[in-house]
RODO-2510 file (C-alpha; in nm, 4 decimals, decimal comma):
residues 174
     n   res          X          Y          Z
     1     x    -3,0108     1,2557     0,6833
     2     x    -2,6760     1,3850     0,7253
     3     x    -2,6840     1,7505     0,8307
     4     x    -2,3181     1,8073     0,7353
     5     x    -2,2900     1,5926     0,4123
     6     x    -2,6140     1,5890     0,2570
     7     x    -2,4460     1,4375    -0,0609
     8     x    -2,3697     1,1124     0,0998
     9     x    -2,7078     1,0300     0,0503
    10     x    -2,7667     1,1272    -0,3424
    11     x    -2,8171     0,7665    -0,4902
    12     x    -2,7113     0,6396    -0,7427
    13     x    -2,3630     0,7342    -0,6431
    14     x    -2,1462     0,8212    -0,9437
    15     x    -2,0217     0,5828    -1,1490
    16     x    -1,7398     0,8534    -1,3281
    17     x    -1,3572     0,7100    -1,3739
    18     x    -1,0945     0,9727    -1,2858
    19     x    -0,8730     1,0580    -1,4685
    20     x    -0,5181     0,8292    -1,4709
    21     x    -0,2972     1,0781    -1,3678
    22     x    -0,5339     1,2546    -1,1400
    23     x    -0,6171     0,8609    -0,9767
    24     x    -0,2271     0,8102    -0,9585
    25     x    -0,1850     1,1293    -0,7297
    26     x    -0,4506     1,0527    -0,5095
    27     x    -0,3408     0,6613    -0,4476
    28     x     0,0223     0,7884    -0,4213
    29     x    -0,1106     1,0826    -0,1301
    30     x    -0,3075     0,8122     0,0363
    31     x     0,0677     0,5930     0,0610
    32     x     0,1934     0,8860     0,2697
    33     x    -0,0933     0,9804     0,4573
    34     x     0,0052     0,6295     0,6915
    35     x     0,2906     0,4216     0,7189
    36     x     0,1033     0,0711     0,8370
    37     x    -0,0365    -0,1641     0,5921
    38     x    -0,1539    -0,5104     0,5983
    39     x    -0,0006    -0,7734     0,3752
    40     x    -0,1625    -1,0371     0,2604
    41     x    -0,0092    -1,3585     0,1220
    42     x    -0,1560    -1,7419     0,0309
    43     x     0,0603    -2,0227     0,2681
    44     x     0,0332    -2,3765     0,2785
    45     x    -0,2393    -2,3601     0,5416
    46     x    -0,4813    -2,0762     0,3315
    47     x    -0,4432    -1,6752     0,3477
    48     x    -0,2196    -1,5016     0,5973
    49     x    -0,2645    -1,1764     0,6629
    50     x    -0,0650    -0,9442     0,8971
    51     x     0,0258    -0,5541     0,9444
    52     x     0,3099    -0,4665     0,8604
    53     x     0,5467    -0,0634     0,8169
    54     x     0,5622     0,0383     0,4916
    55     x     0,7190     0,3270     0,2685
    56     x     0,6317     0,4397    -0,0770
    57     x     0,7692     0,5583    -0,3842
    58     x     0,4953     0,6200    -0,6042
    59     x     0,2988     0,3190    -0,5954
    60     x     0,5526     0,0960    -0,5567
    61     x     0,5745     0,0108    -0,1589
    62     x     0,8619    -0,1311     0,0242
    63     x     0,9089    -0,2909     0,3577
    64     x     1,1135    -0,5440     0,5549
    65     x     0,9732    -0,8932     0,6090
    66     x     1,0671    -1,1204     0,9122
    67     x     1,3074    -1,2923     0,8062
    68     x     1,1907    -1,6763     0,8641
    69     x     0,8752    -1,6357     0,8692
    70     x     0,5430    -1,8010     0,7256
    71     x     0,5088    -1,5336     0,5400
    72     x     0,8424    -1,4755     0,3387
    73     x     0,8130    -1,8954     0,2415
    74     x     0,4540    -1,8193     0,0861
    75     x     0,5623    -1,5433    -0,0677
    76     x     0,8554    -1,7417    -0,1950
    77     x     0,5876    -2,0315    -0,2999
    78     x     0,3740    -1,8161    -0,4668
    79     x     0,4749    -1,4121    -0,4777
    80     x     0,1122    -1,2792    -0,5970
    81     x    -0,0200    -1,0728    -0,2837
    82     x    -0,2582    -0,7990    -0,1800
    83     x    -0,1558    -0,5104     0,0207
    84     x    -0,3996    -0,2773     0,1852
    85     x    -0,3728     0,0660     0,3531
    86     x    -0,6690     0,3196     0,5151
    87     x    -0,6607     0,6515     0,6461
    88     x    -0,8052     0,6844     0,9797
    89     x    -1,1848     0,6794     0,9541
    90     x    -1,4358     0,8643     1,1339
    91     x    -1,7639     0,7907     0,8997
    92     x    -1,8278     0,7718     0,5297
    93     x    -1,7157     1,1064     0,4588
    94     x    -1,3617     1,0354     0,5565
    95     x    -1,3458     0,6780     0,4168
    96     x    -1,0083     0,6194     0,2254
    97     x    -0,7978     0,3653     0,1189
    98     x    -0,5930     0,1863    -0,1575
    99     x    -0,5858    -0,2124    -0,2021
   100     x    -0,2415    -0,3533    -0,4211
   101     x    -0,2217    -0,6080    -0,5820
   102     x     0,1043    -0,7582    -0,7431
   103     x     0,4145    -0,9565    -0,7074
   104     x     0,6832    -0,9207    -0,4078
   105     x     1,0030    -0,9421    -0,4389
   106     x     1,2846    -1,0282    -0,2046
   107     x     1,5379    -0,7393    -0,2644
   108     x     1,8606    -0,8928    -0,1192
   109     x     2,1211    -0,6527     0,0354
   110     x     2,4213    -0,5015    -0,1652
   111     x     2,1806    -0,5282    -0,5407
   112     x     2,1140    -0,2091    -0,6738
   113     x     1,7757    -0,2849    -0,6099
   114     x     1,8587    -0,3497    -0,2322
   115     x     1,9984    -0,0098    -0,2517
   116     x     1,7772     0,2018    -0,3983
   117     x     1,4959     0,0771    -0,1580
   118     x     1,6643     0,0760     0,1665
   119     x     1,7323     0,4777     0,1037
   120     x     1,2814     0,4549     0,0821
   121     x     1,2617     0,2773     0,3911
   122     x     1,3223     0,4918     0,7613
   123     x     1,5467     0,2379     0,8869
   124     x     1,7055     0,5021     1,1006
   125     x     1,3667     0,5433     1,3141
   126     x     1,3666     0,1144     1,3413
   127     x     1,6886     0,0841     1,4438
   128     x     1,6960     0,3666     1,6995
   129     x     1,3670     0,2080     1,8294
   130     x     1,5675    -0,1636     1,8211
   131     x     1,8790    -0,0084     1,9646
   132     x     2,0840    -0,0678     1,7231
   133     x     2,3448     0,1639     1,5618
   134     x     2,1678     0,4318     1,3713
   135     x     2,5046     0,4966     1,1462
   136     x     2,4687     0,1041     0,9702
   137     x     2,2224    -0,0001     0,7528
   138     x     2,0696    -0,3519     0,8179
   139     x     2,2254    -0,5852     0,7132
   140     x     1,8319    -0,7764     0,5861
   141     x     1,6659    -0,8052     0,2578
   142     x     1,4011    -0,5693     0,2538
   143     x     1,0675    -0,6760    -0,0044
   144     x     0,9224    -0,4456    -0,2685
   145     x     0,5577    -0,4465    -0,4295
   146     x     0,4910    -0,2740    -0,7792
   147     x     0,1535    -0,2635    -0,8394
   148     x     0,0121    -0,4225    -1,1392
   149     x    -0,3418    -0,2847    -1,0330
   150     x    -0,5070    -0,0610    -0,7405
   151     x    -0,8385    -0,0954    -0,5819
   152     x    -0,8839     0,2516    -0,4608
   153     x    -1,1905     0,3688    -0,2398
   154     x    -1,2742     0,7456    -0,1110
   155     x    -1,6175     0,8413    -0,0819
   156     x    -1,5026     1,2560    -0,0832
   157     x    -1,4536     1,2275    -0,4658
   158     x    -1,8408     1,1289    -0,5077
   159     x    -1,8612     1,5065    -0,4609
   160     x    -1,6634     1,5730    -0,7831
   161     x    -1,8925     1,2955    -0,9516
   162     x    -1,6474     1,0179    -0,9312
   163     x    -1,7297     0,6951    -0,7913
   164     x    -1,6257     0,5916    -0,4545
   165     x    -1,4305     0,3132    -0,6205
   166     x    -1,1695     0,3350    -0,8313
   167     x    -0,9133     0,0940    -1,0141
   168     x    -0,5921     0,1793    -1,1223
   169     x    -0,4340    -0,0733    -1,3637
   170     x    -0,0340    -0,0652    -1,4700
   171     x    -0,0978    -0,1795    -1,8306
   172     x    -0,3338     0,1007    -1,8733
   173     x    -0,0212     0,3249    -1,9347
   174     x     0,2869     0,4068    -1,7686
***
């Protein structure tokens, strides 16, 4: 039995949706709680998966790919891919995260697009780290992700009578 959080232990756990908007908040609080993700793509060889910095907007996440790599030429192949993030856990109580799922896009520099993201993204922090000149943006495509649905997991909200698991779905509404 859990001393602290005797709830965790109440079966069956609820099986309550949240409300949209009140679901949307807590997915988009979750995307700032971290900024490391893990992205993962289909190449020619089967699933790739690797962690990767992020920074949100909502729900939509953007980050910069390697340029070259394995990963940009299956996304290029085929741009459906899952994107996962957690908050640190230390048991069930604490367990959070949100699992993406949509279409990348290669965001190439001087679009709009291109624009709009790279003011998202700390670049500043990257290329202070990289030693490069602070004052210039890079000169890289950067990729974005808009959801078209969310796999979203806390356990706290079984308190509220919600279930642990929640999905999030863009055609629902806007």
């Amino acid at each position: 039995m859990s001393a602290a959080h005797p709830w965790l232990e109440e079966q069956p756990w609820p099986t309550e949706k949240m409300p949209r908007d009140q679901l949307y908040e807590r997915i988009e609080h979750t995307l700032t709680m971290v900024n490391m993700g893990v992205l993962a793509t289909t190449g020619k060889n089967g699933a790739i998966a690797s962690p990767i910095e992020f920074y949100a907007e909502g729900l939509t996440v953007y980050m910069y790919p390697q340029p070259g790599s394995p990963k940009i030429k299956a996304m290029q192949s085929d741009p459906r891919v899952s994107f996962a993030v957690h908050t640190p856990v230390v048991g069930w109580v604490s367990c959070r995260g949100a699992q993406l799922f949509g279409q990348a896009e290669i965001l190439e520099p001087g679009t709009p697009e291109w624009e709009h993201g790279i003011d998202i993204l700390h670049w500043q922090a990257s290329a202070a780290e990289l030693g490069r000149d602070v004052n210039v943006r890079p000169p890289d495509p950067i990729m974005r992700i808009e959801p078209d649905r969310v796999v979203y997991t806390e356990h706290w909200i079984r308190r509220q009578g919600f279930a642990p698991r929640q999905i999030w779905r863009k055609a629902d509404g806007s």
